[in-house]
Kinemage of the C-alpha trace (Angstrom):
@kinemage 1
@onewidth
@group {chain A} dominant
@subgroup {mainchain}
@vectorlist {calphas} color= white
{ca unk a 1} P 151.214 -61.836 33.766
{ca unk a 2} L 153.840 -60.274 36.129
{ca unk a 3} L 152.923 -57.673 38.967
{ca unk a 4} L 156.327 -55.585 38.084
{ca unk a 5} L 156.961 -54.426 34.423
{ca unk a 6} L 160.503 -54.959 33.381
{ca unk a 7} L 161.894 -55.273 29.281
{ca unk a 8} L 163.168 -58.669 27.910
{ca unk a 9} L 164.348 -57.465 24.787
{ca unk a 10} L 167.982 -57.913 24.535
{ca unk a 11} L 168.123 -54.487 21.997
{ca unk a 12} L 166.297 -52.431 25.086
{ca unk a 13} L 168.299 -53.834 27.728
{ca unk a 14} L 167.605 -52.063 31.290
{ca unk a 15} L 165.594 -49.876 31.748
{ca unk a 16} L 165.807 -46.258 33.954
{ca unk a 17} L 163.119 -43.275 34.084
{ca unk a 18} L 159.453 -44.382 32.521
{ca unk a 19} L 156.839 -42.005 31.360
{ca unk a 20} L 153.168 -42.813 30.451
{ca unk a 21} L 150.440 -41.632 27.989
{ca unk a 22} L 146.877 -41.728 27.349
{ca unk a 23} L 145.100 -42.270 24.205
{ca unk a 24} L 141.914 -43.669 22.972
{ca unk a 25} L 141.639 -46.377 25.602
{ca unk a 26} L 145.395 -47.762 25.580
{ca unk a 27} L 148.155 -46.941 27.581
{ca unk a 28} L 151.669 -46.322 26.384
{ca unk a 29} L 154.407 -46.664 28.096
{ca unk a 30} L 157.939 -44.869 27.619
{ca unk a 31} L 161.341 -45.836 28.967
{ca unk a 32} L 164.827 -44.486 28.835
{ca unk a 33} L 167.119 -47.725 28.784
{ca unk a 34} L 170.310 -49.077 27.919
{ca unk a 35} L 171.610 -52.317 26.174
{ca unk a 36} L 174.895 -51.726 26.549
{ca unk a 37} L 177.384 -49.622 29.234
{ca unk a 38} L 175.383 -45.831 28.824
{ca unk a 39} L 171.853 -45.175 28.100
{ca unk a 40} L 171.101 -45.673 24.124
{ca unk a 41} L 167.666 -45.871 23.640
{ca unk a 42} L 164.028 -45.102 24.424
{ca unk a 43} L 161.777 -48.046 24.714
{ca unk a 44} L 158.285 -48.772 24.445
{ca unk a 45} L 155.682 -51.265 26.118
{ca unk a 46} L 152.162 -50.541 25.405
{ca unk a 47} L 148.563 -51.907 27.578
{ca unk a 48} L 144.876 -52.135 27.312
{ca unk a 49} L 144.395 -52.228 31.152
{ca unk a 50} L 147.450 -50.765 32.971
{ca unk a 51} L 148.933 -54.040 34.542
{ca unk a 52} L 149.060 -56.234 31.635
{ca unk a 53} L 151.971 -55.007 29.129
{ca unk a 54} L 153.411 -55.658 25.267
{ca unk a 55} L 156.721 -54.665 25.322
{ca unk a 56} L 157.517 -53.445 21.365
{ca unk a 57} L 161.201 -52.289 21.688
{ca unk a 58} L 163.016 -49.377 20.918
{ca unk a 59} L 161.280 -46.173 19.432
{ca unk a 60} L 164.623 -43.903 19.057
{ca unk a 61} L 167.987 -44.508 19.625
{ca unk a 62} L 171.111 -42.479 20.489
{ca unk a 63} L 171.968 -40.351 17.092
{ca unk a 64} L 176.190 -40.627 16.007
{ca unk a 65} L 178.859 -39.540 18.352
{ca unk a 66} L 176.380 -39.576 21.278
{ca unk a 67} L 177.575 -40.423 24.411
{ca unk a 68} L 174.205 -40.796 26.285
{ca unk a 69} L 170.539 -40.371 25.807
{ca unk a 70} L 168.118 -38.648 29.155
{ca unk a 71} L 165.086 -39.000 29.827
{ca unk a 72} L 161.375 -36.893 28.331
{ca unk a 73} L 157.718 -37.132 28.492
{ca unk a 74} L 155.211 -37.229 25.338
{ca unk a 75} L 152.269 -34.818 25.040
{ca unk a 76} L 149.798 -33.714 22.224
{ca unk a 77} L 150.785 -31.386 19.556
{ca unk a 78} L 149.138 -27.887 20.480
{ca unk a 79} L 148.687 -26.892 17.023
{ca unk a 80} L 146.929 -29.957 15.098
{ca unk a 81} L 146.695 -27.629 12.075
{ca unk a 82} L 150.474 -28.099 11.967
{ca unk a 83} L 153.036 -31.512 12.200
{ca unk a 84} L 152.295 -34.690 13.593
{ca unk a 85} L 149.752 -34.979 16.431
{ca unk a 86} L 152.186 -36.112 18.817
{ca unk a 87} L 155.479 -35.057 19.904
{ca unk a 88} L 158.059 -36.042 22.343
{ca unk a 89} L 161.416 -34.998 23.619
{ca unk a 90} L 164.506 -36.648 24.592
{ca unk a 91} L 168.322 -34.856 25.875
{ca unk a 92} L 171.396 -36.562 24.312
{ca unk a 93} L 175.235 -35.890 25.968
{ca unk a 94} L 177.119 -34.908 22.418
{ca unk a 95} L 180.485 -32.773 22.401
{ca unk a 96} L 181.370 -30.606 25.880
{ca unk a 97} L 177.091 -30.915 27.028
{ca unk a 98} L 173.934 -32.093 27.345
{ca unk a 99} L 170.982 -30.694 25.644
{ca unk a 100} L 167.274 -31.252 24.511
{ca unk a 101} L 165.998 -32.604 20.929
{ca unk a 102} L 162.317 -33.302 19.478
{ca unk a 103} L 160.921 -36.323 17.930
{ca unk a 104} L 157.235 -36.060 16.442
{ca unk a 105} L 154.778 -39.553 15.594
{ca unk a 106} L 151.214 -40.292 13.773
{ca unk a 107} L 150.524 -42.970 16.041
{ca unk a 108} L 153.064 -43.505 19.393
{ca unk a 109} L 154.563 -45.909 18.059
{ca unk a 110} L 156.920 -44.876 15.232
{ca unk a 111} L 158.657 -41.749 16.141
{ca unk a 112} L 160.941 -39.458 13.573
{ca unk a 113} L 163.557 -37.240 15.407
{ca unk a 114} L 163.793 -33.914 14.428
{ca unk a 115} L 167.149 -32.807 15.040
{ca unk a 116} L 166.727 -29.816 13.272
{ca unk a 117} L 165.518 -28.519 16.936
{ca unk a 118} L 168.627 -28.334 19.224
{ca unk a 119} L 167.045 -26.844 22.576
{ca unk a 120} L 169.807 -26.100 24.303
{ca unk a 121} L 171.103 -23.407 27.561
{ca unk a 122} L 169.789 -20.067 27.662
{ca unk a 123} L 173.019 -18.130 29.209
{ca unk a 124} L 171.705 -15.289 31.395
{ca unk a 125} L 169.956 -17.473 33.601
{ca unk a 126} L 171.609 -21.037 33.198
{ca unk a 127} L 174.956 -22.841 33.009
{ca unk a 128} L 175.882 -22.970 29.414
{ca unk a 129} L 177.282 -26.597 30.172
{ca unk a 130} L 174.973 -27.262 33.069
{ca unk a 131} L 172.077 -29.755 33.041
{ca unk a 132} L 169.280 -29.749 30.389
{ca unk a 133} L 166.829 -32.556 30.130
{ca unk a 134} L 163.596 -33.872 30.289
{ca unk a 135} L 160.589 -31.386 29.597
{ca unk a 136} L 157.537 -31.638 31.505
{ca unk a 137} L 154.935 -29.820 29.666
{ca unk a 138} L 151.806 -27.924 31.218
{ca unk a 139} L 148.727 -26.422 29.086
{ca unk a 140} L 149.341 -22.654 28.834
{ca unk a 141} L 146.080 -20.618 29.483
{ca unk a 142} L 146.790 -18.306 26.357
{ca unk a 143} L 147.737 -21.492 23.860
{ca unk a 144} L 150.665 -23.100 23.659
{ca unk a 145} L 152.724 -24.870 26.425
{ca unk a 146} L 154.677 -24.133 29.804
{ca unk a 147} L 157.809 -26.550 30.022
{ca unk a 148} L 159.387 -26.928 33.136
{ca unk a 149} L 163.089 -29.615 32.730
{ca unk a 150} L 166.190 -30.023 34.883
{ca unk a 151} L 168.522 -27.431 34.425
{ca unk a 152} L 171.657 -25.971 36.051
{ca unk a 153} L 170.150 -22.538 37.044
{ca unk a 154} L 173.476 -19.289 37.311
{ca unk a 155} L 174.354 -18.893 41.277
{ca unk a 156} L 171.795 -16.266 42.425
{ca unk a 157} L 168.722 -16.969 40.822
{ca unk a 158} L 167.538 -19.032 43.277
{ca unk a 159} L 166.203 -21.436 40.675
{ca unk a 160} L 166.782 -25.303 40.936
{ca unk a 161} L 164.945 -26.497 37.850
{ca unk a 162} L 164.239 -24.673 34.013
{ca unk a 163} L 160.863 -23.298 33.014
{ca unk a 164} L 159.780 -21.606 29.851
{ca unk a 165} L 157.447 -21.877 27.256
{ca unk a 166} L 156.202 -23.042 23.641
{ca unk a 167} L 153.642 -22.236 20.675
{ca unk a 168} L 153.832 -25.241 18.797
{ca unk a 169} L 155.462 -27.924 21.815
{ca unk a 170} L 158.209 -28.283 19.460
{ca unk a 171} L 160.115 -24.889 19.648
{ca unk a 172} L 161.105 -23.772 23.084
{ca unk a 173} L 162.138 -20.090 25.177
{ca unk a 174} L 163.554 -20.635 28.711
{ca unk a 175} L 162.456 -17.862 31.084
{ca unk a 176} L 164.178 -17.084 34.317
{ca unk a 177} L 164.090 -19.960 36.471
{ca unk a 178} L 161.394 -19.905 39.021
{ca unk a 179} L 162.666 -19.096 42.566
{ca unk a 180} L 162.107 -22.641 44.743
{ca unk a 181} L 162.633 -22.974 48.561
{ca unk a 182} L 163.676 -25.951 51.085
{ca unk a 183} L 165.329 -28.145 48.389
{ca unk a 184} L 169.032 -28.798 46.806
{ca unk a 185} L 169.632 -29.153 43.632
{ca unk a 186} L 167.377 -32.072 41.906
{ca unk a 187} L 165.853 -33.152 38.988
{ca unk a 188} L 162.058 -32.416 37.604
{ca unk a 189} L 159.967 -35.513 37.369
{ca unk a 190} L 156.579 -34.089 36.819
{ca unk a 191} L 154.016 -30.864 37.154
{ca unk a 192} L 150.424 -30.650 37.204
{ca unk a 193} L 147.675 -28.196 38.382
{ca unk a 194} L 146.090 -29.925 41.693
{ca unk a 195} L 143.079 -28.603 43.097
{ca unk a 196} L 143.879 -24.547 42.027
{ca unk a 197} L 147.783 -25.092 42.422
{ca unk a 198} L 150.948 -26.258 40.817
{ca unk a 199} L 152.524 -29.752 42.174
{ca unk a 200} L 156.191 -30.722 41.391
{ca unk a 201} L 157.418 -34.475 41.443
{ca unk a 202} L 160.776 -33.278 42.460
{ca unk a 203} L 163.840 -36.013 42.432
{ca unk a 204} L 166.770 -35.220 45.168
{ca unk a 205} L 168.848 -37.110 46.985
{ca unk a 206} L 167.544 -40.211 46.029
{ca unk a 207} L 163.502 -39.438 46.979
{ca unk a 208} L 160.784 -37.271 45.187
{ca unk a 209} L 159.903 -34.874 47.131
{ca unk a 210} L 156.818 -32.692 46.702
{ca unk a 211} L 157.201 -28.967 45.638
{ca unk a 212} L 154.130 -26.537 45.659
{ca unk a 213} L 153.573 -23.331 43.973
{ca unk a 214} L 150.706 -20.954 43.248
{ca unk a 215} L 151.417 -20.086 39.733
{ca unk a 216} L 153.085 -21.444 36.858
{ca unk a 217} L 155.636 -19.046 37.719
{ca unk a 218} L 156.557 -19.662 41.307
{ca unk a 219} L 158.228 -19.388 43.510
{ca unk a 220} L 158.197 -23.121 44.518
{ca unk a 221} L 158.105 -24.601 48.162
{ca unk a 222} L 159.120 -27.995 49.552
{ca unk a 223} L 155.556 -29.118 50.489
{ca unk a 224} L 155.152 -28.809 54.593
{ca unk a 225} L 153.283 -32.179 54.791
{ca unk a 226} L 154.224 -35.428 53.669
{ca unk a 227} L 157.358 -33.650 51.695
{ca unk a 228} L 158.964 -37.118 50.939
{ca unk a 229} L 156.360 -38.446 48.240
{ca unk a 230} L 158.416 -41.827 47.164
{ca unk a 231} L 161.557 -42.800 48.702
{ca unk a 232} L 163.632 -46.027 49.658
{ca unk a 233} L 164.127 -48.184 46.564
{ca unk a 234} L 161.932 -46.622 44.116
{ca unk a 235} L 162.976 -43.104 41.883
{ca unk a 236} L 161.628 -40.506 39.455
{ca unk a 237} L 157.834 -40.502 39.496
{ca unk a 238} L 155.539 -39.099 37.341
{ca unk a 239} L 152.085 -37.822 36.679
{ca unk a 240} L 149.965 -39.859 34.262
{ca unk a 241} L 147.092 -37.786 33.486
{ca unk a 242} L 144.072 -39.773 32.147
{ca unk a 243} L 140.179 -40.251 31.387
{ca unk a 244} L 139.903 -41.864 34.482
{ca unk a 245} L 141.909 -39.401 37.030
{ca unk a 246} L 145.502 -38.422 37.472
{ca unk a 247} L 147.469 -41.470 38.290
{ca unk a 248} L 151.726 -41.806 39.074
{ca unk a 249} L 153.867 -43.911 37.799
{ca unk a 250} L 157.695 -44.761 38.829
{ca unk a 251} L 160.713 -47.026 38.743
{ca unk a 252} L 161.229 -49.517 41.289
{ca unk a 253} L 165.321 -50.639 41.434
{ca unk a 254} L 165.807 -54.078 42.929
{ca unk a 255} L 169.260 -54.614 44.868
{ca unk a 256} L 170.787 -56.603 42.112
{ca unk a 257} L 170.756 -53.723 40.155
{ca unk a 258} L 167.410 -54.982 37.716
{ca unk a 259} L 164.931 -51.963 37.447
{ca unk a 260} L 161.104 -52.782 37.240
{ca unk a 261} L 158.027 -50.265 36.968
{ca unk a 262} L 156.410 -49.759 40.475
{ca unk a 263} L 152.218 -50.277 40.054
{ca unk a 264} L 150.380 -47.339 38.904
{ca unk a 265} L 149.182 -45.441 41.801
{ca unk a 266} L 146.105 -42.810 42.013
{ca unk a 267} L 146.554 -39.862 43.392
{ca unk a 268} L 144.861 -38.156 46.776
{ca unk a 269} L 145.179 -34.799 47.952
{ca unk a 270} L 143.374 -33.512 51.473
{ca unk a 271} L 141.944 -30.765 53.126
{ca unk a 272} L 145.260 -29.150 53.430
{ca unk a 273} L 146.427 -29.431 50.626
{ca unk a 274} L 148.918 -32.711 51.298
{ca unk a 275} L 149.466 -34.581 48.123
{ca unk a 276} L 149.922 -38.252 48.748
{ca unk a 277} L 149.674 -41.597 46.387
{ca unk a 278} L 147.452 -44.622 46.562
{ca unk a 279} L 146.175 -47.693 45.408
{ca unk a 280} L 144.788 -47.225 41.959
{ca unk a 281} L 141.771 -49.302 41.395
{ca unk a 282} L 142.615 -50.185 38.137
{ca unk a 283} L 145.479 -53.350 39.697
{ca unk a 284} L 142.484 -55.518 41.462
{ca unk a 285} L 143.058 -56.737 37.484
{ca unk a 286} L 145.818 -58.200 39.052
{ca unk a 287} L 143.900 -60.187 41.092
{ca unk a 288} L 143.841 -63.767 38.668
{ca unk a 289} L 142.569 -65.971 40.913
{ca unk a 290} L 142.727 -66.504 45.077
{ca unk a 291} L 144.938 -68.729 46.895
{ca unk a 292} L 144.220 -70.569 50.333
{ca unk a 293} L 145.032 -68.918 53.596
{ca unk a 294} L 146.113 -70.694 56.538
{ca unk a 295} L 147.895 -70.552 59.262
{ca unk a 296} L 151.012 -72.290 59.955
{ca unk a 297} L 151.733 -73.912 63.583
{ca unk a 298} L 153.530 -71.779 65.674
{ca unk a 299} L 156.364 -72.188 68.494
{ca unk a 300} L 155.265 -70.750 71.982
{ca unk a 301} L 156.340 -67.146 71.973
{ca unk a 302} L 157.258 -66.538 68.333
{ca unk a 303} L 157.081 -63.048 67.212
{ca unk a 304} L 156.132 -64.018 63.840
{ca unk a 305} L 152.625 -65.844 63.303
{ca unk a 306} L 152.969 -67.942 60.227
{ca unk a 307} L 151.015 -68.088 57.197
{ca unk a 308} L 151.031 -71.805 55.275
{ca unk a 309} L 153.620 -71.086 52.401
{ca unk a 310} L 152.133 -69.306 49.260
{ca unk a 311} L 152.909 -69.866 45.816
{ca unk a 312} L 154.521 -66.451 44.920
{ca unk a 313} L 156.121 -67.442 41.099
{ca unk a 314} L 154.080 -64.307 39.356
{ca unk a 315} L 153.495 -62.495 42.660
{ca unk a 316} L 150.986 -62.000 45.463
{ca unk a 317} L 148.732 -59.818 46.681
{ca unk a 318} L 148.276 -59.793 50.337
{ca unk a 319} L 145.605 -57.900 52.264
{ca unk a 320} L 144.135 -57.841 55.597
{ca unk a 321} L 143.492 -55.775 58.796
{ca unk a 322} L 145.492 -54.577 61.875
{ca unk a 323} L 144.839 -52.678 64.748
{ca unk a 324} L 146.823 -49.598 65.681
{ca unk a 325} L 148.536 -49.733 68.904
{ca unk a 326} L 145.960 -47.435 71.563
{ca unk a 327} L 149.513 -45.523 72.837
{ca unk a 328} L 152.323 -44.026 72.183
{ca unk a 329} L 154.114 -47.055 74.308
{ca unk a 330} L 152.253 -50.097 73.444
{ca unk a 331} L 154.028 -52.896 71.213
{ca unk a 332} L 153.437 -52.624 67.507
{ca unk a 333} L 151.651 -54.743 65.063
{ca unk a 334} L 152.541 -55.471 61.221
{ca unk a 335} L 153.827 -57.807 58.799
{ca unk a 336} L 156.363 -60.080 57.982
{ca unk a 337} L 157.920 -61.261 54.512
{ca unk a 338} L 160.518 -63.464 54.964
{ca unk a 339} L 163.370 -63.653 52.228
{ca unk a 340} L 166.428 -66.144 53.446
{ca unk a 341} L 165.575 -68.928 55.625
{ca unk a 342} L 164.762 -67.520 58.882
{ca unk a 343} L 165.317 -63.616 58.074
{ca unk a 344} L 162.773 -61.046 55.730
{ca unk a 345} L 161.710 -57.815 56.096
{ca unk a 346} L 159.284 -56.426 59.287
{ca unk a 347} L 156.756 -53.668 59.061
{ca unk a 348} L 155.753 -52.262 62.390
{ca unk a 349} L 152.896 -49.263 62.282
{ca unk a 350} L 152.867 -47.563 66.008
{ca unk a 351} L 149.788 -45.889 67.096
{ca unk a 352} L 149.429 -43.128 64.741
{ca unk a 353} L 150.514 -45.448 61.555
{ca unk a 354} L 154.216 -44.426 61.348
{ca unk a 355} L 155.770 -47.196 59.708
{ca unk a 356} L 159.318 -48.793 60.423
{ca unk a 357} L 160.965 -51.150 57.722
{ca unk a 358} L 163.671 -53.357 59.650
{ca unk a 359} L 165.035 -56.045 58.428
{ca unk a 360} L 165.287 -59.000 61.058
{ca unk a 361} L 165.396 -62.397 61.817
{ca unk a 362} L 162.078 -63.937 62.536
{ca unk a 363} L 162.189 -64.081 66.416
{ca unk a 364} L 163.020 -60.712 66.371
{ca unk a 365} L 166.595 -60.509 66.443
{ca unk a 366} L 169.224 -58.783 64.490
{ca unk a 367} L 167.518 -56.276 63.197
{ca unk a 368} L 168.284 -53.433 60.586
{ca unk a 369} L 165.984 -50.305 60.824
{ca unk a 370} L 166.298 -49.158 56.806
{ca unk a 371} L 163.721 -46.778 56.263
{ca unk a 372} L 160.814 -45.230 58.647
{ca unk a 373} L 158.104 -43.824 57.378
{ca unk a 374} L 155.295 -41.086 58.569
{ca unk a 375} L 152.851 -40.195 55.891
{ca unk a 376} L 151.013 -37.700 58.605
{ca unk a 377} L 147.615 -38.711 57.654
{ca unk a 378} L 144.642 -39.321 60.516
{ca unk a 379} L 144.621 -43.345 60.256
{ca unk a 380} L 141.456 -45.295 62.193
{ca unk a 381} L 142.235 -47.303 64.858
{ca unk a 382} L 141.261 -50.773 62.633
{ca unk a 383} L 143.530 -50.506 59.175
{ca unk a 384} L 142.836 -52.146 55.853
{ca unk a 385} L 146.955 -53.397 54.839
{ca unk a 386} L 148.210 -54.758 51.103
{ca unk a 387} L 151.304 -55.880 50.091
{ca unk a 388} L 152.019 -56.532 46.595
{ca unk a 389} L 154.985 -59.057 46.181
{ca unk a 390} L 157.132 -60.415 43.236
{ca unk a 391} L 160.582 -61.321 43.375
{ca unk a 392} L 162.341 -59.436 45.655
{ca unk a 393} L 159.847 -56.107 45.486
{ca unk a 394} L 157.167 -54.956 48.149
{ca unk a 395} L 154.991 -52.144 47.981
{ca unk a 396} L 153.185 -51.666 51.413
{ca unk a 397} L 149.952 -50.064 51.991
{ca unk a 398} L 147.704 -49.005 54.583
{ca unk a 399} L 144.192 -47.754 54.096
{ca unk a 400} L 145.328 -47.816 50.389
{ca unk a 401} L 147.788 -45.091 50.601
{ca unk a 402} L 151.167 -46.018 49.901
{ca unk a 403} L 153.531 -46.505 52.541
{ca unk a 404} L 156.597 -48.005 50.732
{ca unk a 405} L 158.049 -49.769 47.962
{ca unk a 406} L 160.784 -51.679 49.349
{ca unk a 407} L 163.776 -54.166 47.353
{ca unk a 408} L 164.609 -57.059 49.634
{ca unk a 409} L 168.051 -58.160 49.946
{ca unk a 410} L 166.674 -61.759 48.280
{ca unk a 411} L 163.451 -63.027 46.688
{ca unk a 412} L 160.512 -63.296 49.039
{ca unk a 413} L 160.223 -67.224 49.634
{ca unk a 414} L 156.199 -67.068 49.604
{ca unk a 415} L 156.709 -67.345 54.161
{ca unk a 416} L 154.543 -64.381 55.531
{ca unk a 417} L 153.432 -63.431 58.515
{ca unk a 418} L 151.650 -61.632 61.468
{ca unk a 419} L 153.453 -59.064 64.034
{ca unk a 420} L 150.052 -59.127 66.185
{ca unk a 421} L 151.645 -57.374 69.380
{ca unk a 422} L 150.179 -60.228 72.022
{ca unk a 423} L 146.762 -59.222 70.986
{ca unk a 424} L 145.729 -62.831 68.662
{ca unk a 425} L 143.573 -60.490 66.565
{ca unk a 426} L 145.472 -57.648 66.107
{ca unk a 427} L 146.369 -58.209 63.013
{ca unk a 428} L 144.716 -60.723 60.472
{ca unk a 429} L 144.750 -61.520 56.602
{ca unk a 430} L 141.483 -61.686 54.753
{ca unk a 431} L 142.705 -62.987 51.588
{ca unk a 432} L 145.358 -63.858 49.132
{ca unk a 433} L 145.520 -63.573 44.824
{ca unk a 434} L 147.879 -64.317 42.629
C-alpha cells in the first residue's frame, strides 16, 4: 500500500482532475486521464477505506473526432422513478468548441454515454465558443439540481463561472452567471452549503482559492480569510461529501511531471466563517506498522539535528511537536527532509505559525524561499506537526490543519530532521509509521 494514489494501467495513462463518491460503504474514485498526447479517458479506482485503492481502468473514453475529454463529478439521479440511479458528466473538445455530455450507470462502474444530451453555451450570457465543463451539482430546495461549471461568462456580467439548473440531473438551463468579486477568470472545482452558506473550490492561477456566497445565486466573494485554500504543487480540489462528514480531495503534480492524488482531507470551518482543510482521521489506516526513532550524531553547530535514516520505500508518516518562537524576532523552529545528498526542503513556522518552504542545503546555506504560507488561524504555543512522505511528495501539517503539499525537486532519501532554533527541545518527533 502506497500513501499517494497514482494509475498503472498503461490504457489510463496519467492522470489530471479526480472526483470522489459515496455509496454504501465504498468509495469511488473518478479521474480524467490520458494515455496518449491529449486527455482520452475517464478512469476509475475504487476503496473500502479511503487510502487503500483498486484501480479498474477506464469507464468512458473520448467519442470519434474528439480532440479532448474535461473533467465532471458524479451525483445521484434526482428522479429514481426515471433512468439509471446514477449519472455523471464529462465536456469533450469536438469541431470549433468545447461542451458538456451525460453518461448514466446501475452500479459506478459501467457507465453508458448519452450523447443524445449535448449541453452546450447559452448565448445571452456566455461565449458561444468559450469554456464549458465540469458540472458541480447542488440539491435544489424545490427538487431537482443547481449546477454550477466553468464557463466563459459575455464581458459585463460580471460572472466568472456558469450556474443553472436541472429536473432530472441529466437535462440542463444555464441562468445568468452569478456576479463574483476579487477573482480572475478560473475554473469551478466544487460547491457545497457550509454552515448556512455557499463555499466555492475555485481554481486560478494555479491555487484554489475559496469563494463565499449567501445564496445559490450570489454574488460570490473571494473569502477574506485564508483565501488561498491549496496552492504550491497540488490543483483542483474537491468536496467529497460522505456518511462520515464532508471531506476534499485533490491532485498532487510531482516535478517530473507524474500526477498522484493528495490524502483525503476533512474539512474545518471557524467562528468566522474561515474554511480551511485538515487531517482526515480516516489515513491513521495508513499507519502499517512503526519504525525506530533515533537520533543521528551531530557536528557542533549544525542547523539540522539528524534523525537515524528511515526506510521510506512506501512512505512515512512523521509526527511530533515544536514550539512556536515567543516573538516576532526569535529564530524559527521546523523540519527538515532532505532529498540530494546534503540539500532537501526546510519548513520554518515563526511565532504565529506562518510557514516558509525553502529549499536549502543542510547547514543552512543556499537557500530557495518557494512558497510561504499563513493559514491565519490562533496556533498554541506547543504544536502537534505531520509530514506524510513518499517519493518526492510532502504534505505538512500543524495542529492537523494542512499547511502544504509540496513536490521536491528529487525523492526524499528517508534523512530528516530537526530545525530546533538553539532551544534542544524545541522541536521533537514522537513517532514514525510506515
Amino acid at each position: 500500500m502506497r500513501l499517494f494514489y497514482a494509475p498503472s494501467h498503461r490504457e489510463t495513462g496519467i492522470m489530471w482532475d479526480t472526483w470522489l463518491y459515496s455509496h454504501q460503504g465504498a468509495y469511488y474514485l473518478y479521474y480524467l486521464a490520458r494515455s496518449g498526447e491529449a486527455w482520452d479517458n475517464i478512469s476509475l479506482a475504487t476503496s473500502l477505506d479511503g487510502v487503500t485503492w483498486k484501480e479498474l481502468g477506464p469507464v468512458l473514453r473520448k467519442g470519434e473526432g474528439v480532440t479532448w475529454m474535461g473533467t465532471g463529478s458524479t451525483w445521484k439521479n434526482p428522479d429514481p422513478s426515471q433512468g439509471a440511479p446514477f449519472q455523471l458528466n464529462f465536456s469533450e473538445w469536438k469541431g470549433p468548441r468545447q461542451t458538456i455530455f451525460m453518461a448514466e450507470s446501475d452500479d459506478l462502474v459501467g457507465w453508458r454515454r448519452r450523447d443524445d444530451l449535448e449541453f452546450v453555451q447559452e448565448e445571452s450570457g456566455y461565449e458561444p465558443h468559450g469554456r464549458w465543463d465540469c458540472i458541480w451539482i447542488l440539491p435544489r430546495p424545490e427538487g431537482g439540481l443547481y449546477g454550477y461549471w466553468t464557463a466563459t461568462p459575455r464581458f459585463g456580467t460580471e460572472g466568472r463561472f456558469g450556474f443553472g439548473h436541472s429536473t432530472d440531473g441529466l437535462r440542463w438551463q444555464a441562468l445568468a452567471p452569478p456576479k463574483v468579486h476579487g477573482v480572475g477568470e478560473g475554473e469551478v472545482g466544487a460547491v457545497e452549503r457550509i454552515g448556512g452558506k455557499y463555499y466555492m473550490m475555485y481554481g486560478c492561477q494555479g491555487a484554489m482559492l475559496t469563494l463565499v456566497a449567501d445564496c445559490p445565486e450570489g454574488p460570490f466573494r473571494a473569502a477574506p480569510k485564508n483565501r488561498t485554500l491549496l496552492g504550491g504543487h497540488t490543483y483542483f480540489s474537491r468536496f467529497f461529501p460522505t456518511p462520515d462528514g464532508l471531506l476534499v480531495n485533490h491532485h498532487s503534480i510531482a516535478r517530473d511531471g507524474m500526477v498522484y492524488m493528495g490524502l483525503l482531507k476533512d474539512t474545518r470551518l471557524d467562528g468566522e466563517g474561515a474554511l480551511r482543510v485538515g487531517w482526515w482521521q480516516g489515513n491513521e489506516r495508513l499507519k502499517r506498522r512503526a519504525l525506530p526513532v533515533a537520533p543521528a550524531p551531530s557536528a557542533p553547530g549544525a542547523v539540522v539535528t539528524f534523525l537515524e535514516p528511515l526506510d521510506i520505500s512506501a512512505g512515512l508518516i512523521l509526527e511530533g511537536r515544536l514550539d512556536l518562537p515567543s516573538h516576532a524576532f526569535a529564530p524559527r523552529p521546523g523540519l527538515y527532509v532532505e532529498c540530494q545528498p546534503g540539500r532537501g526542503l526546510a519548513v520554518l513556522f515563526d511565532a504565529v505559525g506562518r510557514a516558509e518552504c525553502a529549499l536549502a542545503g543542510e547547514r543552512g546555506g543556499e537557500a530557495v524561499v518557494e512558497t510561504r504560507v499563513d493559514r491565519q488561524y490562533p496556533f498554541p504555543a506547543s504544536c502537534r506537526w505531520r509530514l506524510a512522505v513518499e517519493g518526492p511528495l510532502v504534505e505538512i501539517y500543524l495542529e492537523d490543519l494542512l499547511i502544504e503539499c509540496f513536490s521536491l525537486p528529487a525523492p526524499a532519501t528517508g534523512r530528516f530532521g530537526l530545525i530546533a532554533a538553539g532551544a534542544p527541545d524545541g522541536a521533537q518527533v514522537t513517532g514514525a509509521w510506515q
